[in-house]
DSSP file (Angstrom, degrees, kcal/mol; ACC not computed):
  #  RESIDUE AA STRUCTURE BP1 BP2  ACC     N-H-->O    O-->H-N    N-H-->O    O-->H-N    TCO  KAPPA ALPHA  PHI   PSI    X-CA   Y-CA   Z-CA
    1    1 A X              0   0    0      0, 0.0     2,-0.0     0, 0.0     5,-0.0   0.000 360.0 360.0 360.0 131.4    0.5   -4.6  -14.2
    2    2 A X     >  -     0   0    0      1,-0.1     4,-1.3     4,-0.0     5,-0.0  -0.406 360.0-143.7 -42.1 120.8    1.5   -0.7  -13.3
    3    3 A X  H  > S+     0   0    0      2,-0.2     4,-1.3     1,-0.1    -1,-0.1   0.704 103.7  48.2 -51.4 -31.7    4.2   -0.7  -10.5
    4    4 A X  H  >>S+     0   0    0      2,-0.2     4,-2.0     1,-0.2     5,-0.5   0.919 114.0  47.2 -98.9 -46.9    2.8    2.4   -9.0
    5    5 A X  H  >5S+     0   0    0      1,-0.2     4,-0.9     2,-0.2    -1,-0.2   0.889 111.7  49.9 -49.8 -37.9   -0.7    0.6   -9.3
    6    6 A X  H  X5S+     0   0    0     -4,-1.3     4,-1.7     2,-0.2    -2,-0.2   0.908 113.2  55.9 -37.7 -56.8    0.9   -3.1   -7.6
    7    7 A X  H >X5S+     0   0    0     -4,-1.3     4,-0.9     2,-0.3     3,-0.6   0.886 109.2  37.3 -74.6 -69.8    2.2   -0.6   -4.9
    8    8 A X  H 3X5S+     0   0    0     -4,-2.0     4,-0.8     1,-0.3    -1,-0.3   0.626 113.2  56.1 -63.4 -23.0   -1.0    1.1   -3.8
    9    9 A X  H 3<<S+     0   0    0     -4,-0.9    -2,-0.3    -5,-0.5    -1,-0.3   0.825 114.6  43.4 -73.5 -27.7   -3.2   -2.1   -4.0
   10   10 A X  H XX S+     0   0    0     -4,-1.7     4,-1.1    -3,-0.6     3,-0.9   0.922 105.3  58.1 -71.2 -41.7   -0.6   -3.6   -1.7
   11   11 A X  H 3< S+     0   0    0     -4,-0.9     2,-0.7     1,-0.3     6,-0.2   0.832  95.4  69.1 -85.5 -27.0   -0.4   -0.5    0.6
   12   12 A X  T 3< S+     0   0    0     -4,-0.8    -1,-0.3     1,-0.2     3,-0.1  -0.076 100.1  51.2 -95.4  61.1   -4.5   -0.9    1.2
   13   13 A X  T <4 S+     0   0    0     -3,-0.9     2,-1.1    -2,-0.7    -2,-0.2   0.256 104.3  54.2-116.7 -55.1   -3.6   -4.1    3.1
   14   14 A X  S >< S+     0   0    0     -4,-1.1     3,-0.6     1,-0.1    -1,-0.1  -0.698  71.1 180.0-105.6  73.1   -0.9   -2.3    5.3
   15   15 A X  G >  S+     0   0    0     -2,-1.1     3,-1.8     1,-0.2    -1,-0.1   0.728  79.2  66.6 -35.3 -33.9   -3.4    0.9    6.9
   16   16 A X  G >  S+     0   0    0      1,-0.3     3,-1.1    -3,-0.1    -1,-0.2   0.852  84.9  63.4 -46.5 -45.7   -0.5    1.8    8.6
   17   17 A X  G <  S+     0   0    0     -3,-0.6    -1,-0.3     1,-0.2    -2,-0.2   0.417  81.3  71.7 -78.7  24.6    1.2    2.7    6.0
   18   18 A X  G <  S+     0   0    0     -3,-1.8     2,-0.5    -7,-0.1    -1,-0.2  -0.103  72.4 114.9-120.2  38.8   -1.1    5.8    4.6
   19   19 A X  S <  S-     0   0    0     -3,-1.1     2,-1.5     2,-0.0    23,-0.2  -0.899  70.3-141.6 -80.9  85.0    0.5    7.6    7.7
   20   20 A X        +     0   0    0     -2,-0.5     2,-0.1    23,-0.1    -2,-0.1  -0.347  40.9 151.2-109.2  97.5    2.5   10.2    5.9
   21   21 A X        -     0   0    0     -2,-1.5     2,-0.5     0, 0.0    23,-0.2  -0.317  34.6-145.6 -96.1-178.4    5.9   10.4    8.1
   22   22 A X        +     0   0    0     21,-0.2     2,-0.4    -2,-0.1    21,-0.3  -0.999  45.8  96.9-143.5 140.9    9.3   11.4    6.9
   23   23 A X        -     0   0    0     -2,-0.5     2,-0.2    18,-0.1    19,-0.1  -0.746  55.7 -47.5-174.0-129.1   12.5    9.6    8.6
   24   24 A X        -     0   0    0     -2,-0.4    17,-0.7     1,-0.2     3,-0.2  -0.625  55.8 -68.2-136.8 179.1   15.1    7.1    8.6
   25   25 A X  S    S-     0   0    0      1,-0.2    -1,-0.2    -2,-0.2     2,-0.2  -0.121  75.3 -69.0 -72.6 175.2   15.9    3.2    8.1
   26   26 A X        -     0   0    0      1,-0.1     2,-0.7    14,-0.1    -1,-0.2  -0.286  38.4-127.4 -74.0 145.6   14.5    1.0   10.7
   27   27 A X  E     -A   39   0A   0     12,-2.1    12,-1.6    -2,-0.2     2,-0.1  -0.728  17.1-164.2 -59.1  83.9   15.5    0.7   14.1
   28   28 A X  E     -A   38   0A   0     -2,-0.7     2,-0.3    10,-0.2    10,-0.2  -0.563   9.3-168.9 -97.3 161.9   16.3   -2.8   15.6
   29   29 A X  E     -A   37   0A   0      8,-3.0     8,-1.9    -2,-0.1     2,-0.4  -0.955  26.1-166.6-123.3 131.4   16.4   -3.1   19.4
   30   30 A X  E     -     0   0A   0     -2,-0.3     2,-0.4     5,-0.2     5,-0.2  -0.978   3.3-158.7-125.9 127.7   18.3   -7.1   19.5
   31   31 A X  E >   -A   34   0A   0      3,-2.9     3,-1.1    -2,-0.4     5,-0.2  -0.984  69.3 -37.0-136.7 133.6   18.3   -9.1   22.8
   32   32 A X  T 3  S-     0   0    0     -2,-0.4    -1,-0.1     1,-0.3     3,-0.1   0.799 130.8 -43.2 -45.6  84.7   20.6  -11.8   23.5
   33   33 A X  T 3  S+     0   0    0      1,-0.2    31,-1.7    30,-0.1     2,-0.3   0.502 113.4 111.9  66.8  29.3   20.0  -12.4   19.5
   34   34 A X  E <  S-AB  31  63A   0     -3,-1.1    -3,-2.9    29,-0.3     2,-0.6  -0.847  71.0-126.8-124.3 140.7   16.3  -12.0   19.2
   35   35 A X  E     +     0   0A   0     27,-0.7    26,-2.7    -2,-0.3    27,-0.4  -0.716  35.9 173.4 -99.3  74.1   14.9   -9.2   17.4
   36   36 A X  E     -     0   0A   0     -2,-0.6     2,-0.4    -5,-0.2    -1,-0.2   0.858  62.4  -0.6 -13.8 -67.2   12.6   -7.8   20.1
   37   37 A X  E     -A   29   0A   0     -8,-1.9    -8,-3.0    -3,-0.2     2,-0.5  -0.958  59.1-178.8-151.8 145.3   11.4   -4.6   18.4
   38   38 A X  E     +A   28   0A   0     -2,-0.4     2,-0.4   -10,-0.2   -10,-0.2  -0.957   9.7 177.9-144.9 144.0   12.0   -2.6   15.1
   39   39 A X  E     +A   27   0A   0    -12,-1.6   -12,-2.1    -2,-0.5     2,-0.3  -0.801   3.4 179.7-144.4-173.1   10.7    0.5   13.9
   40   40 A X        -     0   0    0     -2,-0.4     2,-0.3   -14,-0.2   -15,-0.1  -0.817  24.1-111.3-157.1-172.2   10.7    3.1   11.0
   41   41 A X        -     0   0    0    -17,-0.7   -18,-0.1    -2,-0.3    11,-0.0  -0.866  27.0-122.4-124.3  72.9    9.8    5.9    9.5
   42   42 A X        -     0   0    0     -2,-0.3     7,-0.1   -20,-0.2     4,-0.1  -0.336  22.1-170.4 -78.4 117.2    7.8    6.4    6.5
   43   43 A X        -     0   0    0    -21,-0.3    -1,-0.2     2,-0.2   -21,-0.2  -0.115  49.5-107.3-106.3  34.7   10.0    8.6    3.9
   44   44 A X  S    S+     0   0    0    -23,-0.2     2,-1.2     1,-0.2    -2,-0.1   0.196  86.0 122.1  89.1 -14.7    7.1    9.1    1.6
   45   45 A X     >  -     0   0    0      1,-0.2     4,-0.8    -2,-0.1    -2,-0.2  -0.655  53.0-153.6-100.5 115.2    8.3    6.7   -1.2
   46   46 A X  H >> S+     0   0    0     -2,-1.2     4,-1.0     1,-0.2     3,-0.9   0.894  91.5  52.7 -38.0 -47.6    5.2    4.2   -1.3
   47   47 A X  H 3> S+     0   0    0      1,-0.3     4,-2.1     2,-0.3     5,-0.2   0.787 108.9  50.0 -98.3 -23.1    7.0    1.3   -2.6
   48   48 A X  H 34 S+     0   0    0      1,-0.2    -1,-0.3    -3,-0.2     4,-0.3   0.377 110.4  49.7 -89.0  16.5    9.9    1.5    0.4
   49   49 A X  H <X S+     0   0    0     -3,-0.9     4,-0.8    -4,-0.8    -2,-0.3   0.366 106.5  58.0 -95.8  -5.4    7.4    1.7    3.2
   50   50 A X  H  < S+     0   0    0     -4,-1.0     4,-0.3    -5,-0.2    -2,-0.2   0.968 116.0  32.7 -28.7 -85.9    5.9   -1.2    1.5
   51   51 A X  T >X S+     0   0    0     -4,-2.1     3,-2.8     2,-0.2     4,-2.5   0.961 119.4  49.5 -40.5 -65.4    9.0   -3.1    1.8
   52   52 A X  H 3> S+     0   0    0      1,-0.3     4,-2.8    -4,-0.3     5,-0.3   0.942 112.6  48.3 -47.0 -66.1   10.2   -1.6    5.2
   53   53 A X  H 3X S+     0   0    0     -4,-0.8     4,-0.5     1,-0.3    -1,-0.3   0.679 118.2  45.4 -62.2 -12.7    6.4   -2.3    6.8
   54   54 A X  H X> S+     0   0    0     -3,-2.8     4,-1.7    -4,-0.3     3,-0.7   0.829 113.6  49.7 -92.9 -57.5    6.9   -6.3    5.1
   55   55 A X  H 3X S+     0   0    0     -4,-2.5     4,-0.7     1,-0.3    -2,-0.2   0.757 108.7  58.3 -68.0 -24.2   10.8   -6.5    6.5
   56   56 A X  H >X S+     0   0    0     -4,-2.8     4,-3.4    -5,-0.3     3,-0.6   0.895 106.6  39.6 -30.7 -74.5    9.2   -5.5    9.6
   57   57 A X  H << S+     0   0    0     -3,-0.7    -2,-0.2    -4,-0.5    -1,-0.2   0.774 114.3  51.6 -32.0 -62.8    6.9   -8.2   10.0
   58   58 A X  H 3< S+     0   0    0     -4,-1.7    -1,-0.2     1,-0.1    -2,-0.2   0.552 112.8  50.7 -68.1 -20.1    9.0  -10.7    8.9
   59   59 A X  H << S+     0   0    0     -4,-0.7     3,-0.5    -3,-0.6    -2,-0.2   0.971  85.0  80.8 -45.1 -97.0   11.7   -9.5   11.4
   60   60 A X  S  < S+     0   0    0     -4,-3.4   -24,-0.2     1,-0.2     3,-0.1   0.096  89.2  25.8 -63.9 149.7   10.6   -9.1   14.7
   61   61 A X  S    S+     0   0    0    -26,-2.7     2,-0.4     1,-0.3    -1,-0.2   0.536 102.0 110.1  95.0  -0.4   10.1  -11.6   17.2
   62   62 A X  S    S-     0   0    0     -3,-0.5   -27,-0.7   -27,-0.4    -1,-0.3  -0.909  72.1-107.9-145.2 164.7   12.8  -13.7   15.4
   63   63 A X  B  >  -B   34   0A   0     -2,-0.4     4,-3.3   -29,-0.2   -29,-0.3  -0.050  29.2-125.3 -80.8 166.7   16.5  -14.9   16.1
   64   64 A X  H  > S+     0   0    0    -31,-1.7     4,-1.5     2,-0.2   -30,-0.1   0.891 115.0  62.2 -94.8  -4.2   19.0  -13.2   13.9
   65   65 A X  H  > S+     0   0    0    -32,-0.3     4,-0.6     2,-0.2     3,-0.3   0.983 114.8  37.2  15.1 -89.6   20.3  -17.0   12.8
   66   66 A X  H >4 S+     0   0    0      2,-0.3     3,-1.4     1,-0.2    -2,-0.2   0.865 111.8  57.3 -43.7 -51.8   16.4  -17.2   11.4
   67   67 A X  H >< S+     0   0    0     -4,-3.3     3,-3.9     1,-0.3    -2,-0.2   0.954 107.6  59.5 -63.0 -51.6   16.5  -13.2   10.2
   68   68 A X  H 3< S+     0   0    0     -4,-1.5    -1,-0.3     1,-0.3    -2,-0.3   0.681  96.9  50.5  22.8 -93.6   19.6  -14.7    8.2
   69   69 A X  T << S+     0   0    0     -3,-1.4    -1,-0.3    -4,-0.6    -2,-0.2   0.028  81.9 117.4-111.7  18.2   18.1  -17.0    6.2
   70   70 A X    <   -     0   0    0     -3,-3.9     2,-0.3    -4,-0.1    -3,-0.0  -0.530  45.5-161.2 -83.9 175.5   15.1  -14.7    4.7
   71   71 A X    >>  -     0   0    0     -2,-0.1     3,-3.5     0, 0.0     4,-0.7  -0.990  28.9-103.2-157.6 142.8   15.1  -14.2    1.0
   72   72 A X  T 34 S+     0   0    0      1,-0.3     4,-0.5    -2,-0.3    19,-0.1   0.556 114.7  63.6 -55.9   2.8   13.7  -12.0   -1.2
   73   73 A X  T 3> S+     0   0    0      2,-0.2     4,-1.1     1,-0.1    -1,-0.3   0.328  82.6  80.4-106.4   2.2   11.2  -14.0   -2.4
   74   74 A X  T <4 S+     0   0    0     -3,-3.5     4,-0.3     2,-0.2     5,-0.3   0.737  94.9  55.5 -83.5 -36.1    9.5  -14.1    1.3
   75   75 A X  T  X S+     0   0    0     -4,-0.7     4,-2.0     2,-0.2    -2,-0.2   0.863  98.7  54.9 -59.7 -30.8    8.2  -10.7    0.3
   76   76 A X  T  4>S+     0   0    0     -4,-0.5     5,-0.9     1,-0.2     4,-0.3   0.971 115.6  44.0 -66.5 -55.6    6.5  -11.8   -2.7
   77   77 A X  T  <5S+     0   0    0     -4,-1.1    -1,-0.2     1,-0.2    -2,-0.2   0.383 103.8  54.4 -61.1   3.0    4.9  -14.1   -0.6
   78   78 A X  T  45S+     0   0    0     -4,-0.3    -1,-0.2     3,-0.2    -2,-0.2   0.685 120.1  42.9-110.7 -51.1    3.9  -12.2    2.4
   79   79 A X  T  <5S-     0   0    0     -4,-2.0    -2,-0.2    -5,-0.3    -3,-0.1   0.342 102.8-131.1-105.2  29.4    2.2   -9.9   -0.3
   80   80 A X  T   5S+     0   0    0     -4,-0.3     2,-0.2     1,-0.0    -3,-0.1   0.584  76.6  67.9  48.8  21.8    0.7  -12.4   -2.6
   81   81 A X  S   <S-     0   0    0     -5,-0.9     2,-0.3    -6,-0.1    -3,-0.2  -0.928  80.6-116.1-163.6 170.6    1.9  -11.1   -5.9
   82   82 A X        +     0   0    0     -2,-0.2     2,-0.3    -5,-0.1    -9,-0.0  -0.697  36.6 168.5 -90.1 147.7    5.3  -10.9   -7.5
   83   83 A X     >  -     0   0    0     -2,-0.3     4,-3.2     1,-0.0     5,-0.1  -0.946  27.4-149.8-149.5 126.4    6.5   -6.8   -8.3
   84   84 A X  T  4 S+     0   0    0     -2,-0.3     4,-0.5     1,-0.2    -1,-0.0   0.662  93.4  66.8 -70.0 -15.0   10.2   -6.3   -9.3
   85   85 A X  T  > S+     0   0    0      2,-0.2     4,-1.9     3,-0.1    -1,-0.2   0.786 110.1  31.5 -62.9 -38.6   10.1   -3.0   -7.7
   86   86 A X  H >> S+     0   0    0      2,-0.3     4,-4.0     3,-0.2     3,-0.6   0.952 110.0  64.4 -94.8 -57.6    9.7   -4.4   -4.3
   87   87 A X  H 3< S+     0   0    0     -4,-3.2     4,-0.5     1,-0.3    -2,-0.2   0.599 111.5  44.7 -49.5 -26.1   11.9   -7.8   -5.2
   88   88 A X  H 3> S+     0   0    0     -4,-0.5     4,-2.9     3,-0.1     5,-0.3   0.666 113.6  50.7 -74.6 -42.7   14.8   -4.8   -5.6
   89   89 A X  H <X S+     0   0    0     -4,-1.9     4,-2.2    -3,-0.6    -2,-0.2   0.959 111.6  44.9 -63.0 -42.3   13.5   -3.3   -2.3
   90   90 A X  H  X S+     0   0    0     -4,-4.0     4,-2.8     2,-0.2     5,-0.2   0.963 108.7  55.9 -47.4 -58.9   13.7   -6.5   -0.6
   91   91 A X  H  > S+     0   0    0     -4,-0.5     4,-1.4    -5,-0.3    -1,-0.2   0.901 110.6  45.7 -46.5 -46.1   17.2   -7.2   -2.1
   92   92 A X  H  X S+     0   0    0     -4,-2.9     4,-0.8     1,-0.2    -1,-0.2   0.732 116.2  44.3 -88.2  -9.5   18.6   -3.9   -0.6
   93   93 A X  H  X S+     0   0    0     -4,-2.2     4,-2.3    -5,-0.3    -1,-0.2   0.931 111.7  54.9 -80.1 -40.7   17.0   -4.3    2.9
   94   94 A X  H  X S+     0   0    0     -4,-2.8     4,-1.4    -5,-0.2    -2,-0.2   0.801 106.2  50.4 -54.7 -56.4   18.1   -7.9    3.0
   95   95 A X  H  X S+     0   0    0     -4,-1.4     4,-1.7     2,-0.2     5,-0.3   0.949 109.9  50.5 -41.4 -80.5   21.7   -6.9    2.3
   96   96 A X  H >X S+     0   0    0     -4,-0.8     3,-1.7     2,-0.2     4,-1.1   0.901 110.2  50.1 -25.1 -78.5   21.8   -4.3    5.1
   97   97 A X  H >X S+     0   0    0     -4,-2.3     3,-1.6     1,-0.3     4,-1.0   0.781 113.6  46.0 -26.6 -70.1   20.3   -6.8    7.6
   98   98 A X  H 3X S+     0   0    0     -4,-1.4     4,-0.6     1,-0.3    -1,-0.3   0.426 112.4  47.0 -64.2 -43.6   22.7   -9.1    6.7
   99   99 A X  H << S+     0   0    0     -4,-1.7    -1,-0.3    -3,-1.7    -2,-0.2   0.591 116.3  46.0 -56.2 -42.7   25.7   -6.8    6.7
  100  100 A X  H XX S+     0   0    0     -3,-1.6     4,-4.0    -4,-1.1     3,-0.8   0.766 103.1  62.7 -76.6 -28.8   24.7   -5.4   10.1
  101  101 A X  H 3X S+     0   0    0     -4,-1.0     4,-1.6     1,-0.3     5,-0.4   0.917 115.2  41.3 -64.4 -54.7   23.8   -9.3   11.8
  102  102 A X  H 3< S+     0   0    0     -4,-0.6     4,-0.3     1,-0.3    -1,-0.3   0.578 111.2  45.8-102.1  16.4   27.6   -9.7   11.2
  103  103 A X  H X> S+     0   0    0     -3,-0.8     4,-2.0     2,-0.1     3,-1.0   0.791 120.9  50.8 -89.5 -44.5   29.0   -6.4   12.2
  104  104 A X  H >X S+     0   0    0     -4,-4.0     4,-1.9     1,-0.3     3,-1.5   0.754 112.2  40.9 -16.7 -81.4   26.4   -7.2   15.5
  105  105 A X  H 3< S+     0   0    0     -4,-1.6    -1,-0.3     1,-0.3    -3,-0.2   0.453 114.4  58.0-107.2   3.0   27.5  -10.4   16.2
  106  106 A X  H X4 S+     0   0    0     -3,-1.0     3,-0.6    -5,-0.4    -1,-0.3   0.884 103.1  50.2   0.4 -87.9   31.4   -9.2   15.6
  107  107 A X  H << S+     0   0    0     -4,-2.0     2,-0.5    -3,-1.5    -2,-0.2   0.905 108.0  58.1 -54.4 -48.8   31.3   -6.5   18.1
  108  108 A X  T 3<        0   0    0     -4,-1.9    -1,-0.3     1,-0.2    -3,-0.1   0.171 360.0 360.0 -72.9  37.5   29.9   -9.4   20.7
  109  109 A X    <         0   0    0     -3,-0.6    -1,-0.2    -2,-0.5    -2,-0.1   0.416 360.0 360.0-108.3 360.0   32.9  -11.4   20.1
């Protein structure tokens, strides 16, 4: 299957995403260790607002303990096929999170 084709059959799940913004990484707002609210930006590149609009989802509403323990392969599954483009997006949003959770829960120490 065409990556760029994967991308855009996924993206007409996600209506949100054919909003054509420009910005930055997400935004987490975290309260006593809950990920209340996140937001984003769309920087034009289909296949990272793809990811970003999945990490979202999978995010919010959940402890950062839980946010922790996602794995790239929760994406494949949230969008009900595998793409190695996205399984690379995943990996480097996943990493961030993950890197940021423990400068977070650091600073609260």
């Amino acid at each position: 299957m065409d990556r760029r084709k994967s991308i855009e059959e996924c993206r007409e799940d996600f209506p949100s995403l054919k909003r054509q913004r420009k910005g930055n990484p997400p935004i987490i707002q975290v309260d006593n260790n809950f990920i209340s609210d996140i937001k984003y930006q769309c920087i034009g590149d289909p296949a990272s607002n793809v990811a970003i609009e999945i990490f979202c989802t999978l995010v919010k509403g959940k402890t950062l303990d839980e946010v922790a323990l996602i794995k790239e392969d929760a994406f494949s599954q949230f969008l009900g096929c595998e793409d190695e483009l996205m399984r690379e997006k995943a990996k480097s949003l996943l990493e961030l999170l993950n890197v940021e959770i423990h400068r977070y829960k650091t600073q609260k120490e």
